[in-house]
Biotite code that builds the C-alpha atoms (Angstrom):
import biotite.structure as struc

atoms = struc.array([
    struc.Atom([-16.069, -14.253, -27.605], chain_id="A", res_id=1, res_name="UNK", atom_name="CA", element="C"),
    struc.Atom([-16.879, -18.019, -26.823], chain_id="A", res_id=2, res_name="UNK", atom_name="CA", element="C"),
    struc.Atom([-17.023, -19.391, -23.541], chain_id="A", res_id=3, res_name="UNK", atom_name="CA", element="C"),
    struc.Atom([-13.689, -21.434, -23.767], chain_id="A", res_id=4, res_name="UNK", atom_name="CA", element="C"),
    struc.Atom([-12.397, -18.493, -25.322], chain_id="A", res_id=5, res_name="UNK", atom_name="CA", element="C"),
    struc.Atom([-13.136, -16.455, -22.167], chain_id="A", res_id=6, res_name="UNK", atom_name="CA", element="C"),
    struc.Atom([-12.087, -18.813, -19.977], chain_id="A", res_id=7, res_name="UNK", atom_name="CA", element="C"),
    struc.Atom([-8.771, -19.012, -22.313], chain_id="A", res_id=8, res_name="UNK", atom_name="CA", element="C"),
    struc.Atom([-8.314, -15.265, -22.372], chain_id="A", res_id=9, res_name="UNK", atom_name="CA", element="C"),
    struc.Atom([-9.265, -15.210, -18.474], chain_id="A", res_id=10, res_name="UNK", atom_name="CA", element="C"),
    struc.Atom([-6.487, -17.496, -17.075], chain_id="A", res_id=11, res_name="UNK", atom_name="CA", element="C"),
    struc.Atom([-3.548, -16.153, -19.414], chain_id="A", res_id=12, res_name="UNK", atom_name="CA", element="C"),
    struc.Atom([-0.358, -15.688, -17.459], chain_id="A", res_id=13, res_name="UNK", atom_name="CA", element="C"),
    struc.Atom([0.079, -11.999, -15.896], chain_id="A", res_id=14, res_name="UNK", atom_name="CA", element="C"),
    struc.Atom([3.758, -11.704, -14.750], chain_id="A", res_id=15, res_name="UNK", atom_name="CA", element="C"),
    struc.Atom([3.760, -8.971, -12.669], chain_id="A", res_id=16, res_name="UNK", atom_name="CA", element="C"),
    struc.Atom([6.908, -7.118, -11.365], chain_id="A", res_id=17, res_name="UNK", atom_name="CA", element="C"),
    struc.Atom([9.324, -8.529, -8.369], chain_id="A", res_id=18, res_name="UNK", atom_name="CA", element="C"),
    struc.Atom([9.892, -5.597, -6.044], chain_id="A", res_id=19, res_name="UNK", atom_name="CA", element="C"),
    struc.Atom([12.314, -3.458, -5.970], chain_id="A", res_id=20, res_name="UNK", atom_name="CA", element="C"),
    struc.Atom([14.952, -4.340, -3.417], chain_id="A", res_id=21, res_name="UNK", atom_name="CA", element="C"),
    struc.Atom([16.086, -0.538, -3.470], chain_id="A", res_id=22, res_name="UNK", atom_name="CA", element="C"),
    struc.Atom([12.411, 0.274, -2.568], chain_id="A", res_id=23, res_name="UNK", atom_name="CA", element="C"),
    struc.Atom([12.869, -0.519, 1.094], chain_id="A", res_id=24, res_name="UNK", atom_name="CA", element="C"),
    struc.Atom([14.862, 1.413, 3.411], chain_id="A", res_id=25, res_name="UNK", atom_name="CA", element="C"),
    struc.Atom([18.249, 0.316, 4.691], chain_id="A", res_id=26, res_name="UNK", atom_name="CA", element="C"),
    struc.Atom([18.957, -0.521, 7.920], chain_id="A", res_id=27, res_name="UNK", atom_name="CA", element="C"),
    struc.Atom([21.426, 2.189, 7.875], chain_id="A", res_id=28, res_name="UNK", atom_name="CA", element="C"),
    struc.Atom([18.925, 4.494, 6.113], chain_id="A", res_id=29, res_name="UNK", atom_name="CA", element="C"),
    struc.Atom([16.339, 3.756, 9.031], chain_id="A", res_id=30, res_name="UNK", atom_name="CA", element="C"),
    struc.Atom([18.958, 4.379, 11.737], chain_id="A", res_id=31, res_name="UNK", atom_name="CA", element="C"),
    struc.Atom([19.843, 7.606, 9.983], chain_id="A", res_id=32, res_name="UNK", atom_name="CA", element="C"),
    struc.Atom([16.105, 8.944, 9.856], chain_id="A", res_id=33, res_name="UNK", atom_name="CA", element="C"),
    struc.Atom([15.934, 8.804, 13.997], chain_id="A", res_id=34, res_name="UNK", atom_name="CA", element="C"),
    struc.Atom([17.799, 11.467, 13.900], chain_id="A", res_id=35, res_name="UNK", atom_name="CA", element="C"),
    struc.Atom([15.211, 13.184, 12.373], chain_id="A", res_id=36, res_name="UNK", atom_name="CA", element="C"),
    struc.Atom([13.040, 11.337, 14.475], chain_id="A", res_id=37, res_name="UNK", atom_name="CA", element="C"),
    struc.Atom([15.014, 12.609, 17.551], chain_id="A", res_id=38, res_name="UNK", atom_name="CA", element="C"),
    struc.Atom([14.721, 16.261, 17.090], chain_id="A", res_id=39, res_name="UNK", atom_name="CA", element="C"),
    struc.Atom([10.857, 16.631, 16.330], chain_id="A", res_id=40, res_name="UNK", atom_name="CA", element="C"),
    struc.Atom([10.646, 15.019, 19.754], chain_id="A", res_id=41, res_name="UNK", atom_name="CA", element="C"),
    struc.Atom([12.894, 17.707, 20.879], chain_id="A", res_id=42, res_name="UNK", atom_name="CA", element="C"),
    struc.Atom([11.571, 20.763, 18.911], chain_id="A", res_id=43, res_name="UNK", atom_name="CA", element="C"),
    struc.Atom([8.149, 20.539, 17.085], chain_id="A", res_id=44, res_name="UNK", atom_name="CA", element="C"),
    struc.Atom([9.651, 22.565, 14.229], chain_id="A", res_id=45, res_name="UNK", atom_name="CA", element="C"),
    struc.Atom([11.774, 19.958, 13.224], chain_id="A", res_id=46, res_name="UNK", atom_name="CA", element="C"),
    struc.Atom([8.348, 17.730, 12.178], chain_id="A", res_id=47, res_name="UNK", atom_name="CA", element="C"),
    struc.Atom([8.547, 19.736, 9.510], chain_id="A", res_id=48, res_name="UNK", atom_name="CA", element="C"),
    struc.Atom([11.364, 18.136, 8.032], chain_id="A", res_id=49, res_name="UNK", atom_name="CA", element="C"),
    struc.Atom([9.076, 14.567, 8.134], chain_id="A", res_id=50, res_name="UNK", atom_name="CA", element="C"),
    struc.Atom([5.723, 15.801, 7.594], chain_id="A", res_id=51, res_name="UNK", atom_name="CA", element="C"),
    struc.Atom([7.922, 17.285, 3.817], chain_id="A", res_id=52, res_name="UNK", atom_name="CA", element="C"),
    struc.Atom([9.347, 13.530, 3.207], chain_id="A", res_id=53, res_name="UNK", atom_name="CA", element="C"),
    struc.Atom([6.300, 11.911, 3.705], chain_id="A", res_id=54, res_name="UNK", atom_name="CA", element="C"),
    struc.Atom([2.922, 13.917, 2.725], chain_id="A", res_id=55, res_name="UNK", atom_name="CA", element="C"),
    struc.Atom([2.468, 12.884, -0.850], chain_id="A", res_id=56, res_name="UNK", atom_name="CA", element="C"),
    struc.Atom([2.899, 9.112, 0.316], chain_id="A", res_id=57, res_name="UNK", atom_name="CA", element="C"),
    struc.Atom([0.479, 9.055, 2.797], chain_id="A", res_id=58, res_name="UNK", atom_name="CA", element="C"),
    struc.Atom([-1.556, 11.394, 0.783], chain_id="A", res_id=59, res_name="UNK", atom_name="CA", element="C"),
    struc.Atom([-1.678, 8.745, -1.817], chain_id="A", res_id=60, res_name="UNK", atom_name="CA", element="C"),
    struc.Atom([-2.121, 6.470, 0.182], chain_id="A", res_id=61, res_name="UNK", atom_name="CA", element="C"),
    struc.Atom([-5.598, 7.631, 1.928], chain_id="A", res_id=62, res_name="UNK", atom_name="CA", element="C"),
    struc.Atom([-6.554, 9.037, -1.364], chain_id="A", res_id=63, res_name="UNK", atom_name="CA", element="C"),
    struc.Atom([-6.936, 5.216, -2.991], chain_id="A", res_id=64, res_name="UNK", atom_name="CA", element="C"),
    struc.Atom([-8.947, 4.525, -0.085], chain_id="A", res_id=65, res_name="UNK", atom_name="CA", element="C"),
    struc.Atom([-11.601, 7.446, -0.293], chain_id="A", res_id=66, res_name="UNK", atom_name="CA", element="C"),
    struc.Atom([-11.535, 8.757, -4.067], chain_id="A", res_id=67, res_name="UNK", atom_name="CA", element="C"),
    struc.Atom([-12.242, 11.759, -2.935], chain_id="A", res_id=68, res_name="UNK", atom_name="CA", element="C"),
    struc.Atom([-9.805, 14.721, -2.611], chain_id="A", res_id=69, res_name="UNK", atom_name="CA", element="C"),
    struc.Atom([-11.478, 16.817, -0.534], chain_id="A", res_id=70, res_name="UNK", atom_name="CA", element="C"),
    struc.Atom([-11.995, 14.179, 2.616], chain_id="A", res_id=71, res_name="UNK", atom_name="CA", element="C"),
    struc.Atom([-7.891, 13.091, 1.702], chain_id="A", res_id=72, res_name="UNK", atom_name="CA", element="C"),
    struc.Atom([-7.143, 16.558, 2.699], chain_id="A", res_id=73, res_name="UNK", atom_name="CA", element="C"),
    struc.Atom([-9.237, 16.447, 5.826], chain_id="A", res_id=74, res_name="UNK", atom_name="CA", element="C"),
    struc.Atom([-7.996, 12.982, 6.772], chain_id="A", res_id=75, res_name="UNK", atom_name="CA", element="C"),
    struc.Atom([-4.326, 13.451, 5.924], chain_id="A", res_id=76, res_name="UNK", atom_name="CA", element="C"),
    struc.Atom([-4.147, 16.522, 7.862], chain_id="A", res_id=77, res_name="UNK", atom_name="CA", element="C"),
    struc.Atom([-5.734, 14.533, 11.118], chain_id="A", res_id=78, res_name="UNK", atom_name="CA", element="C"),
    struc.Atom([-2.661, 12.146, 10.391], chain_id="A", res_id=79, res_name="UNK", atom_name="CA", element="C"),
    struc.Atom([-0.069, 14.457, 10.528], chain_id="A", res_id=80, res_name="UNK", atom_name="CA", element="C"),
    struc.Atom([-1.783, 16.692, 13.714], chain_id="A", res_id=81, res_name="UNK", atom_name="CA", element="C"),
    struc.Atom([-2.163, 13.288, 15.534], chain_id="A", res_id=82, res_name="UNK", atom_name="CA", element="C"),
    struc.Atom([1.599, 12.377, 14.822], chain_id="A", res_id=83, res_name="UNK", atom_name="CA", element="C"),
    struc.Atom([2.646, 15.631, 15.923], chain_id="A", res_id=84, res_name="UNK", atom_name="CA", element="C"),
    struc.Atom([0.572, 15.610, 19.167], chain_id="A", res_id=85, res_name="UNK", atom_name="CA", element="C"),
    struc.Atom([2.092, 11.987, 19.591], chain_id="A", res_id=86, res_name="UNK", atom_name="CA", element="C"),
    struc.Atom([5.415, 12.165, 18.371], chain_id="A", res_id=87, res_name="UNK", atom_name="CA", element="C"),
    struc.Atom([7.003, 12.225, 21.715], chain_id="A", res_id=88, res_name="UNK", atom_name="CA", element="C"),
    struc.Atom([5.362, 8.801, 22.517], chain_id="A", res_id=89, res_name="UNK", atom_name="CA", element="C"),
    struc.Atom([7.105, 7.428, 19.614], chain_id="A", res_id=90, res_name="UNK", atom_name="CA", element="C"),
    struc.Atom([9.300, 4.134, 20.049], chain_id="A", res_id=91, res_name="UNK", atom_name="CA", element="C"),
    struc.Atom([11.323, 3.083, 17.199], chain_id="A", res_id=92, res_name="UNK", atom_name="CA", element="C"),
    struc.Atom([11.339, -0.629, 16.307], chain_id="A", res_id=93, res_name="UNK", atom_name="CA", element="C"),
    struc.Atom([13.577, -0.664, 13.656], chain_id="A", res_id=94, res_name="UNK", atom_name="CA", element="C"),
    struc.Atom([11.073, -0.169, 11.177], chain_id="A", res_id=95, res_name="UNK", atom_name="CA", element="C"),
    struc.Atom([11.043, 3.455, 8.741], chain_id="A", res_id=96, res_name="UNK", atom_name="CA", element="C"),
    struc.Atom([9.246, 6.238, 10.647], chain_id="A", res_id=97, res_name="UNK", atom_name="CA", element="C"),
    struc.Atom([6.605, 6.029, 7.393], chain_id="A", res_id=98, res_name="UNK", atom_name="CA", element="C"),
    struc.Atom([5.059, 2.823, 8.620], chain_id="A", res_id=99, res_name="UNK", atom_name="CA", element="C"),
    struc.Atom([3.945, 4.229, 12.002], chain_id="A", res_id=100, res_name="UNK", atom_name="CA", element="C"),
    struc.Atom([2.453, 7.374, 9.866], chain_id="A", res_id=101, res_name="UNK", atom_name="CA", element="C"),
    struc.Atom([0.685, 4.693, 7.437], chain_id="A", res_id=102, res_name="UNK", atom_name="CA", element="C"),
    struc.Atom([-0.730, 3.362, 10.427], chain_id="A", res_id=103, res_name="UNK", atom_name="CA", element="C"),
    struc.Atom([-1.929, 6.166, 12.040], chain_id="A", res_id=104, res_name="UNK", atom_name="CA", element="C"),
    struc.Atom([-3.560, 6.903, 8.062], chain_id="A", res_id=105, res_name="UNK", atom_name="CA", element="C"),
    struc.Atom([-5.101, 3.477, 8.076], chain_id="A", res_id=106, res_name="UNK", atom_name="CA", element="C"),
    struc.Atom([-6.556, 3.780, 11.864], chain_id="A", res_id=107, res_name="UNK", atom_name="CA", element="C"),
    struc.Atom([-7.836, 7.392, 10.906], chain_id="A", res_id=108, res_name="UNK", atom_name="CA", element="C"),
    struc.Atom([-9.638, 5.907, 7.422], chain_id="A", res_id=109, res_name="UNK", atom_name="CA", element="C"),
    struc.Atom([-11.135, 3.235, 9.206], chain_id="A", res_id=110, res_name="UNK", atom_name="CA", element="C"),
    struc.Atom([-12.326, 5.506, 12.177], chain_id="A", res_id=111, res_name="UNK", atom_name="CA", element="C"),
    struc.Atom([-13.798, 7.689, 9.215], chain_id="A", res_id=112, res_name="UNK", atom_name="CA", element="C"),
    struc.Atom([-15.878, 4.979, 7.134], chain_id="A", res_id=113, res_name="UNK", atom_name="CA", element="C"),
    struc.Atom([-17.011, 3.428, 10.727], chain_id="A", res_id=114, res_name="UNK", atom_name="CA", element="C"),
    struc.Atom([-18.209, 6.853, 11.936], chain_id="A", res_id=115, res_name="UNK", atom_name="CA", element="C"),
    struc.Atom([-20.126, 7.533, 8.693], chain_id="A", res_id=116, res_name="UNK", atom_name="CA", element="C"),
    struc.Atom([-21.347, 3.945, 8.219], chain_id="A", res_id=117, res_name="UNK", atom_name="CA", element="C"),
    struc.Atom([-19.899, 4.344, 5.037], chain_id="A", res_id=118, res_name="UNK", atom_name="CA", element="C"),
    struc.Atom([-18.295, 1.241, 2.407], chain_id="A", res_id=119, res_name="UNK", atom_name="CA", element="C"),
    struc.Atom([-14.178, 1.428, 1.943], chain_id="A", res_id=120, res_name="UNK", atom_name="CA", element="C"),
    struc.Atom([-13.337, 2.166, -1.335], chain_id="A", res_id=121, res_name="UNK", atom_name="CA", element="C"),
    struc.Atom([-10.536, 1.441, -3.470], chain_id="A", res_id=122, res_name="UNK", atom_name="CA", element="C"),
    struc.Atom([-9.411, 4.004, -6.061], chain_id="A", res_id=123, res_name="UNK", atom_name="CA", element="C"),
    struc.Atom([-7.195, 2.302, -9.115], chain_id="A", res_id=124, res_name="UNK", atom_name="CA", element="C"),
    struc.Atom([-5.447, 4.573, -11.197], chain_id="A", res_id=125, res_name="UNK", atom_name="CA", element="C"),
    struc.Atom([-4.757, 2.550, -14.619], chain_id="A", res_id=126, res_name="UNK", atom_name="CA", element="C"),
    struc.Atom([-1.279, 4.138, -14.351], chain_id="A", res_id=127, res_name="UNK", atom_name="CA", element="C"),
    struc.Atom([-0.834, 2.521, -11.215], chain_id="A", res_id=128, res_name="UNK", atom_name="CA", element="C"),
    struc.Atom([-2.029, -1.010, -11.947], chain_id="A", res_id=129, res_name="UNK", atom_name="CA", element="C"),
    struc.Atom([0.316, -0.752, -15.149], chain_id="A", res_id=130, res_name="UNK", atom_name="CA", element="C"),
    struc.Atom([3.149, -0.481, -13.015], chain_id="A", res_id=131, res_name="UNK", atom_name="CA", element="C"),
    struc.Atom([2.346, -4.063, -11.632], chain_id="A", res_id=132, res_name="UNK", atom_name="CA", element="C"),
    struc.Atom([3.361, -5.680, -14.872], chain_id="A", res_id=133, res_name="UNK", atom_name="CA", element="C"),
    struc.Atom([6.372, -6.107, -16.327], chain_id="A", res_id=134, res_name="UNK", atom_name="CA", element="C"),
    struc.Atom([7.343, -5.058, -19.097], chain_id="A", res_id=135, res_name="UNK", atom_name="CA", element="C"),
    struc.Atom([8.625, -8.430, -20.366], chain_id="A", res_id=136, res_name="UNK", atom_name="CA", element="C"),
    struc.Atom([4.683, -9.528, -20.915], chain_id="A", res_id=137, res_name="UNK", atom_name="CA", element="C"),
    struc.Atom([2.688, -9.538, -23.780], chain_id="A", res_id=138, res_name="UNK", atom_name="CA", element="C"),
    struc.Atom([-0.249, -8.055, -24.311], chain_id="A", res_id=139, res_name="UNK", atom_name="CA", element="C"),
    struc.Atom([-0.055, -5.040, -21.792], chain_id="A", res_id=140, res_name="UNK", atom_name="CA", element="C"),
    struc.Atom([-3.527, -3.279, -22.164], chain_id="A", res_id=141, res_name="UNK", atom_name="CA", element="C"),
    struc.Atom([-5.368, -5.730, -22.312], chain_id="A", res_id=142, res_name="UNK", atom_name="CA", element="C"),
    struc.Atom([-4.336, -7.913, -19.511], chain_id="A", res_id=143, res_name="UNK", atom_name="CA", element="C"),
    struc.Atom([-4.265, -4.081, -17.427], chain_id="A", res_id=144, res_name="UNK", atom_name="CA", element="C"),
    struc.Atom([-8.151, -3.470, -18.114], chain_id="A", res_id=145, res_name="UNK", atom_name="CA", element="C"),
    struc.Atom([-8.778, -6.993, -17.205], chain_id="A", res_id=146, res_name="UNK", atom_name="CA", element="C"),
    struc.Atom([-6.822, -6.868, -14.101], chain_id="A", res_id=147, res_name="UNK", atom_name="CA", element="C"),
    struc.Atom([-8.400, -3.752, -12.890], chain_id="A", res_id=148, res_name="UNK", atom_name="CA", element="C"),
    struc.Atom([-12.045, -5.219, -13.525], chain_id="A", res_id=149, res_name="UNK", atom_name="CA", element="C"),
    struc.Atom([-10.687, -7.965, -11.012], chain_id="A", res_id=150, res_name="UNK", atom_name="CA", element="C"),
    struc.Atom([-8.642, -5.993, -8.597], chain_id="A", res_id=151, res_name="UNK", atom_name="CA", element="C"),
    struc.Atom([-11.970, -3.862, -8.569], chain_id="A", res_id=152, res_name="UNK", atom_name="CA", element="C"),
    struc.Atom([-14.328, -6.924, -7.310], chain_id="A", res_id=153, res_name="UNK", atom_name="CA", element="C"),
    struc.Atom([-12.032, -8.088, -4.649], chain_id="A", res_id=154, res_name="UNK", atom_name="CA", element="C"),
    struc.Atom([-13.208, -7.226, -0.824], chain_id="A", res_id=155, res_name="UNK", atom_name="CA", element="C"),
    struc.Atom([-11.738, -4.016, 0.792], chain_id="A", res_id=156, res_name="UNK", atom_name="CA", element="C"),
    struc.Atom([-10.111, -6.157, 3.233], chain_id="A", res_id=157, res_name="UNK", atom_name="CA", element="C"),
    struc.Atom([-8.231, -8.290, 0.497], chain_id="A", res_id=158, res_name="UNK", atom_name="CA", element="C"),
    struc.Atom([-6.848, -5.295, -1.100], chain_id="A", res_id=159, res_name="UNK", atom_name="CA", element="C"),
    struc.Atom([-6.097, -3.785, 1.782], chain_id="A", res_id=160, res_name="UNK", atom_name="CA", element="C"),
    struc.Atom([-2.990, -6.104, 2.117], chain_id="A", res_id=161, res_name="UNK", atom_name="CA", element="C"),
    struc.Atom([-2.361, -6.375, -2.034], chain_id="A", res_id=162, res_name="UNK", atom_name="CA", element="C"),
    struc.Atom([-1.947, -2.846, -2.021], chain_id="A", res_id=163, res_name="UNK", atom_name="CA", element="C"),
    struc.Atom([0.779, -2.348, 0.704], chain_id="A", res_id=164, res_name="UNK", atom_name="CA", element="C"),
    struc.Atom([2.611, -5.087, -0.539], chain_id="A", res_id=165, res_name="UNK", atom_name="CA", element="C"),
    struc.Atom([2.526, -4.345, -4.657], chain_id="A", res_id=166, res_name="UNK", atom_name="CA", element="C"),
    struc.Atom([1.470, -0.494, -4.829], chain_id="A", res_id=167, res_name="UNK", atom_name="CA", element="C"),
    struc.Atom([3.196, 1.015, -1.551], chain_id="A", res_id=168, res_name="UNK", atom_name="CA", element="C"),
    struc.Atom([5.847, -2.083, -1.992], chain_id="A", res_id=169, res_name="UNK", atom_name="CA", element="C"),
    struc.Atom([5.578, -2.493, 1.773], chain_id="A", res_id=170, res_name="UNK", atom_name="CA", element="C"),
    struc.Atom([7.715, -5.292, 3.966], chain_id="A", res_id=171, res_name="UNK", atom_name="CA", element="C"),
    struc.Atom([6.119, -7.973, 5.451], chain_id="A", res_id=172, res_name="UNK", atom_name="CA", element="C"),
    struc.Atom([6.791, -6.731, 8.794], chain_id="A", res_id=173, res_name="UNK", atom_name="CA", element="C"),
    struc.Atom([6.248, -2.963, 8.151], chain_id="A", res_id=174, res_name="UNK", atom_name="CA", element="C"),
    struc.Atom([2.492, -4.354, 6.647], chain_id="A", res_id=175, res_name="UNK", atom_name="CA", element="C"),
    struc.Atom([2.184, -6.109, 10.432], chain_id="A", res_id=176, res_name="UNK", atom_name="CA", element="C"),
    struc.Atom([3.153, -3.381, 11.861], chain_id="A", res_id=177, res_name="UNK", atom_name="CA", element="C"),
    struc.Atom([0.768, -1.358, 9.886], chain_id="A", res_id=178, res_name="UNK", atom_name="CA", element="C"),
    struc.Atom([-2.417, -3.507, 9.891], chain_id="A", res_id=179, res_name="UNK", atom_name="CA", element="C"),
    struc.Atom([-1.325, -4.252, 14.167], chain_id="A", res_id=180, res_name="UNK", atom_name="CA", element="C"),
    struc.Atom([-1.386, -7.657, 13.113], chain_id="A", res_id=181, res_name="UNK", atom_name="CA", element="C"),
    struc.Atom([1.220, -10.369, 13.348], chain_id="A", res_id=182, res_name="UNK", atom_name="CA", element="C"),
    struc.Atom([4.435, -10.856, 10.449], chain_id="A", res_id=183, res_name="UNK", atom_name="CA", element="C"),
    struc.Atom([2.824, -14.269, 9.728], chain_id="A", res_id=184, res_name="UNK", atom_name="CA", element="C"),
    struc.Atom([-0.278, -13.150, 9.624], chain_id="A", res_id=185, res_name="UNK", atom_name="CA", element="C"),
    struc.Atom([0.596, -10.457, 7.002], chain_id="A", res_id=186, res_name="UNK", atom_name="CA", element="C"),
    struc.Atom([2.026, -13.310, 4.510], chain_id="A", res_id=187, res_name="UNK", atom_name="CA", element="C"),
    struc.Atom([-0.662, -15.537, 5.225], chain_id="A", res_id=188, res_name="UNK", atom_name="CA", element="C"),
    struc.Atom([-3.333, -12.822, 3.797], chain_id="A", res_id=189, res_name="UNK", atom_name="CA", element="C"),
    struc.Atom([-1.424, -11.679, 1.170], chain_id="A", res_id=190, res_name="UNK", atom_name="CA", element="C"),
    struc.Atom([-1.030, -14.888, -0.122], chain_id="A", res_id=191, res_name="UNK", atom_name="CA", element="C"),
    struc.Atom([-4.903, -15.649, 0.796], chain_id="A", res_id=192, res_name="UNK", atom_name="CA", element="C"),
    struc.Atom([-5.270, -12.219, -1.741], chain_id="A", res_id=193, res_name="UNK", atom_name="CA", element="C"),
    struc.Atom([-2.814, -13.265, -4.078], chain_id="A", res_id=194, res_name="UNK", atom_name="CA", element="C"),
    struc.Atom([-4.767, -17.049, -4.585], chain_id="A", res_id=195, res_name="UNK", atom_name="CA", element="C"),
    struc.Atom([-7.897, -14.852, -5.143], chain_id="A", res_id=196, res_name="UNK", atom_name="CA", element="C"),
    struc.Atom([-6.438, -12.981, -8.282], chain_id="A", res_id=197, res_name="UNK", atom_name="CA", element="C"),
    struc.Atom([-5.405, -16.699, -9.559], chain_id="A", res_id=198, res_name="UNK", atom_name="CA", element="C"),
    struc.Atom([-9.101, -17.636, -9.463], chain_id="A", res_id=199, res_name="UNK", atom_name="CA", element="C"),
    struc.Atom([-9.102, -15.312, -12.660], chain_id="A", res_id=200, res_name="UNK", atom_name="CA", element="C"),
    struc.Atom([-5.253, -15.372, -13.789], chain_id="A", res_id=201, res_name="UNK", atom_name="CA", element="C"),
    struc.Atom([-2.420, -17.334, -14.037], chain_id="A", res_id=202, res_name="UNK", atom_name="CA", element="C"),
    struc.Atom([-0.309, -15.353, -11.680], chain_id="A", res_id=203, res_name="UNK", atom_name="CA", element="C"),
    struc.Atom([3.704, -15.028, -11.901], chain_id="A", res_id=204, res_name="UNK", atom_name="CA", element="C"),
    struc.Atom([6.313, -13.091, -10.767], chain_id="A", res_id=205, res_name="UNK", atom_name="CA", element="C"),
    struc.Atom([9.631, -12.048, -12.917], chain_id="A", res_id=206, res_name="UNK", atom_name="CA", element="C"),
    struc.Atom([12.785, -12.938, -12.262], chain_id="A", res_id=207, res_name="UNK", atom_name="CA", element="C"),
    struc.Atom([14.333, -9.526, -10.271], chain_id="A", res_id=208, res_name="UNK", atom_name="CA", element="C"),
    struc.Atom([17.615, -11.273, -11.592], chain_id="A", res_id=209, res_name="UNK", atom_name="CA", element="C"),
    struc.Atom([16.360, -11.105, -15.597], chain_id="A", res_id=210, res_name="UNK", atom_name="CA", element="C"),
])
């Protein structure tokens, strides 16, 4: 392949996926779940009921973060111990009961690479990154390896935010919430993380209406 047909092939239009507007909890959904909410503070055997809903999320969800299944297990079970030990201090904010359990997960990973002096990792499942796309573009597989050889050289921190927002489909003020940062701040870095994709793709996203 020739240099300007690199650099042709390298800033080809990826038109990845609006999100789903289902994806996010209603308000009247959210309102619902503090019932739930309400009796684990009550009776610790009602936890059970959330720790059910939301394990293979936030197992995911650390998993991508460590590659490693054993150390998921041993982290997502320090989640849900520390939200059970803390549940009582819990203060809803009209956000789902998931993001305060994401970022408890996110606190515990980062307290786990800082502790170990060890490099956050990003684990991309080629399923995963395929589910970015839409299926209105051309050229699927090959515009999916590429993307993964970029989402793979982009900084922990900058795909950090992509990921909430595209894989776990996250609001911008659950992401705030999630990364104790502000709702401004949130958009501002995924938008920072979006621009850096753009240095290598022409970056669009379909019409949720088409």
């Amino acid at each position: 392949m020739t240099n300007v047909e690199q650099l042709t092939y390298m800033l080809e239009t990826i038109l990845l996926k609006p999100l789903k507007s289902d994806s996010h909890m209603s308000e009247g959904a959210i309102v619902a779940e503090q019932e739930l909410v309400l009796n684990a503070q009550r009776d610790e055997q009602a936890f059970a009921m959330l720790y059910d809903r939301y394990f293979e999320g936030i197992f995911g969800f650390v998993y991508r973060r460590t590659d490693d299944e054993a150390l998921t297990s041993d982290l997502v079970s320090q989640v849900f111990l520390k939200a059970l030990q803390n549940i009582k201090k819990y203060e809803y904010r009209g956000l789902p009961f998931s993001a305060w359990l994401y970022r408890i997960a996110s606190n515990e990973i980062n307290r786990y690479f800082r502790k170990h002096n060890k490099v956050k990792v990003f684990s991309l499942e080629e399923g995963r990154v395929a589910e970015l796309i839409d299926e209105a573009d051309e050229n699927n597989e090959e515009k999916i390896a590429l993307l993964m050889t970029c989402l793979k050289e982009l900084s922990t921190s900058v795909m950090e935010v992509l990921e909430l927002r595209f894989f776990e489909e996250k609001s911008f003020k659950e992401i705030a919430f999630i990364l104790e940062i502000t709702e401004s701040g949130a958009k501002m870095r995924t938008y920072r993380a979006l621009e850096k994709l753009k240095d290598q793709f022409d970056i669009k996203i379909a019409d949720s209406n088409g």
